[in-house]
C-alpha positions, 0 to 999 in steps of 0.5 A: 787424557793419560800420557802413554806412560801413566798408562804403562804404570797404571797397567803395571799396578792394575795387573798385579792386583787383577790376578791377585784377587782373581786367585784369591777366590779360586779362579782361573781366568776362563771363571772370571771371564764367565763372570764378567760376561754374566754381569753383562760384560765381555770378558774373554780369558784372552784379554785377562791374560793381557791384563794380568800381565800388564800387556794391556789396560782394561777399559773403565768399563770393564775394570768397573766390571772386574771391581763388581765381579771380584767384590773390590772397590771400583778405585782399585783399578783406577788407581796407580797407588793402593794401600795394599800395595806395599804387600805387592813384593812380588810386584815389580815397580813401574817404570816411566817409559 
């Protein structure tokens, strides 16, 4: 089980790389939400926007779905570190609560 704040940094890294790569195809969250739900899924736009800003984590199973539907690897929302990561200028580093 995670700490509450290994959450917290988790959900500040997986955000980020939600809406970066739902960007990166052109999407707006109501798309990704279509294609979640499409592949069997949940999502609402609602919720994207919760985890796009690091207010909420996606659940294993749908960050699995976000990893089919944006065609990245699954680890890429598990992880707090990613190779890519040191492009995420942008991204502000996470804190410990």
């Amino acid at each position: 089980m995670f700490s509450v704040s290994t959450v917290s940094m988790l959900a500040a890294r997986v955000g980020p790389r939600i809406k970066r790569d739902r960007e990166a195809r052109g999407w707006s969250q109501l798309k990704l939400a279509n294609a979640m739900r499409d592949a069997g899924g949940s999502g609402y736009s609602s919720q994207i926007s919760l985890w796009e800003n690091s207010r909420s984590l996606p659940s294993e199973p749908n960050r699995l779905l976000l990893a089919k539907v944006l065609e990245k690897p699954p680890d890429r929302y598990f992880t707090i570190s990613q190779p890519d990561d040191e492009d995420d200028e942008d991204e502000p580093e996470p804190q410990a609560a």
